[in-house]
C-alpha positions, 0 to 999 in steps of 0.5 A: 500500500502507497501513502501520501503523508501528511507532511513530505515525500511519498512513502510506502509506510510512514514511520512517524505520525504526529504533529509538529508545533511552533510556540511563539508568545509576546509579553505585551502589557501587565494584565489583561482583564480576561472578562472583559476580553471575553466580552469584547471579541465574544470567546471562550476558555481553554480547557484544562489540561487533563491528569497525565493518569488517573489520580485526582490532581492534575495542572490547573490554570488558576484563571484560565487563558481566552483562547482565539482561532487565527488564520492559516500560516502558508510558509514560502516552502508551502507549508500550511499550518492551523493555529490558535492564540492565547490571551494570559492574564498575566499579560502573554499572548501566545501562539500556537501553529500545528503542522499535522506530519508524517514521515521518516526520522529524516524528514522529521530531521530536515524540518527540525533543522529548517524550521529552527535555524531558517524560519522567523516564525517570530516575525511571522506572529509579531503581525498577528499580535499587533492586529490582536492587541489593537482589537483587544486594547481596551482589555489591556493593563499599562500596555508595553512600547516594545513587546519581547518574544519567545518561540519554541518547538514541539515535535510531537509523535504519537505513532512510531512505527512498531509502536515500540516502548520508550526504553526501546525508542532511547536505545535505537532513536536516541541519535535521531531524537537529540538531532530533533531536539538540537535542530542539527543534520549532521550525526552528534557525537555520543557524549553530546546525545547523551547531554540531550537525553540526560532531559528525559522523562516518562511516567508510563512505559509507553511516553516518553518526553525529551525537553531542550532549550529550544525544542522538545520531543514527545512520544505520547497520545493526543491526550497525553501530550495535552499536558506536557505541552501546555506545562512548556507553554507555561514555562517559557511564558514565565522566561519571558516575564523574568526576562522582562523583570530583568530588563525593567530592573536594569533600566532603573537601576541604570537610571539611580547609578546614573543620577548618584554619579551626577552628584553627591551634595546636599542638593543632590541627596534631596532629588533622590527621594523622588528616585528612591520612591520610583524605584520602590514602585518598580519593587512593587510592580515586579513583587507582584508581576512575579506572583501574578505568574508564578501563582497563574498555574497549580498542580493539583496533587500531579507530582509528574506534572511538578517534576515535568515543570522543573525539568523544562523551566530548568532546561530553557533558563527560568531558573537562571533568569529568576536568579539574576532577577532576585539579585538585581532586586537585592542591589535596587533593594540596597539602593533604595535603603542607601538613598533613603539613609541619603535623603534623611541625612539631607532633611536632618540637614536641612532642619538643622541649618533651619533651627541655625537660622532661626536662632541666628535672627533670634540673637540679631534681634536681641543684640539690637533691642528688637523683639523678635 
């Protein structure tokens, strides 16, 4: 029997099913009223992502994101791909384009690295977002002059021909796997497929998850998957909110290093009040954007799904990124108290030399005979 694949060149018996997905998200303001979002462009909830067993827990979105069909994306190489936005209330809006594929490890291999090194599937969304937050601006908390983005890939296999276990799949595919995931055609070396496979995780015999900075690789059902993809969907919308918690720090920490070089007299220290009030602002704002994120998703008594998260954040840097941003915290923290000591020690200064004043007209007055 002669298929047509989905995706490629024809073939006698595709050794792969799946779907191939590009995440691409934008952090475009600090809150979206979801509510009213709804009632504006008339759209419904997400569903939750189903338990990856059958236990009571599973991953839960404290509020659930809108989600919105969009257009069909049509690639130069003629590729249609079916996709879909996400409003968060946090402020992200992501989207997801599918590419249904069938094929060999080859031609899974040749997409992986076409689509990771050679497509700007950012540019591509960048206009999607823009006509959507227009549409969507009244709906928008303190909307962002420049938008960061994040994209990632997901290579998700349902069937593999033989329908082999995932101990069996590491043993033979772990080289195709690892090209997969690093976006690379030419064959790696055994210590670097190692690196890659060292991000693996199953919780039946039968899945299999390989997670990497910027692409992962999934064996598993359509209802099995929904879960893993949704937990990387999440984790790289929490890079983008630290990498943006970042560059806000850095920005008004440059600002008060700035103004502390420009001058350090009595006149200065005054003016810093102001600065140290902005900077405690932004504490504030960035204190509560954290737990806005952090707190946007629970795991209700899913273990797997915990242990999941903690290898993706890890694997594409949310550690990393909340380490940095929990420093410069700690600096602008240092500041704030540094300039405050600075403006009380102007003000006691003022007053002092106030107190000076009054009694030096005091003692004019009664040398001359005058009461004051």
């Amino acid at each position: 029997m002669v298929l047509e694949p989905i995706y490629g060149r024809t073939q006698t018996e595709p050794m792969l099913l799946g779907t191939v997905l590009v995440l691409v998200q934008f952090d475009v303001c600090e809150e979206i009223r979801l509510d009213q979002l709804r009632t504006i462009l008339g759209l419904k909830m997400v569903t939750q992502a189903h338990p990856k067993h059958q236990a009571q827990g599973y991953v839960h979105y404290e509020r659930p994101p809108v989600v919105e069909a969009i257009e069909e994306l049509v690639l130069e190489s003629g590729e249609r791909l079916s996709g879909e936005i996400k409003y968060y209330d946090y402020g992200v809006l992501s989207i997801i384009f599918r590419l249904p594929f069938s094929g060999d490890w080859d031609l899974l291999i040749g997409l992986a690295s076409r689509w990771v090194w050679d497509v700007d599937f950012a540019a591509q969304a960048a206009r999607i977002v823009r006509q959507k937050t227009e549409l969507a601006a009244a709906a928008m908390t303190k909307p962002y002059a420049e938008s960061l983005s994040e994209d990632y890939l997901i290579f998700h296999m349902r069937e593999i021909a033989g329908a082999p276990m995932a101990k069996q799949i590491v043993s033979e595919y772990s080289g195709h796997i690892a090209q997969v995931v690093r976006g690379d055609t030419v064959a790696l070396a055994e210590a670097e497929i190692a690196e890659v496979l060292q991000s693996r995780i199953s919780y039946y015999a039968t899945d299999l998850a390989v997670i990497g900075w910027n692409a992962a690789f999934l064996y598993d059902t359509m209802a099995g998957a929904e879960t893993a993809i949704q937990l990387l969907e999440y984790t790289n919308s929490q890079l983008l909110e630290f990498r943006h918690y970042d560059r806000l720090l850095t920005r008004e920490l440059d600002q008060v290093y700035t103004q502390l070089e420009d001058g350090t007299g009595t006149l200065a220290r005054w003016r810093l009040a102001r600065s140290a009030t902005q900077l405690h602002t932004t504490l504030l704002e960035v204190a509560e954007l954290t737990e806005h994120a952090d707190n946007a998703i629970k795991f209700l008594s899913d273990m797997f799904s915990a242990r999941l998260y903690k290898l993706a954040a890890s694997k594409v840097g949310v550690p990393d990124y909340r380490d940095l941003v929990t420093q410069k915290v700690k600096m602008a923290e240092e500041l704030y108290r540094f300039m405050v000591d600075q403006f009380n020690q102007s003000r006691a200064f003022f007053l002092e030399l106030t107190v000076v004043i009054i009694l030096v007209i005091e003692l004019i007055f009664l040398f001359k005979g005058t009461p004051f």
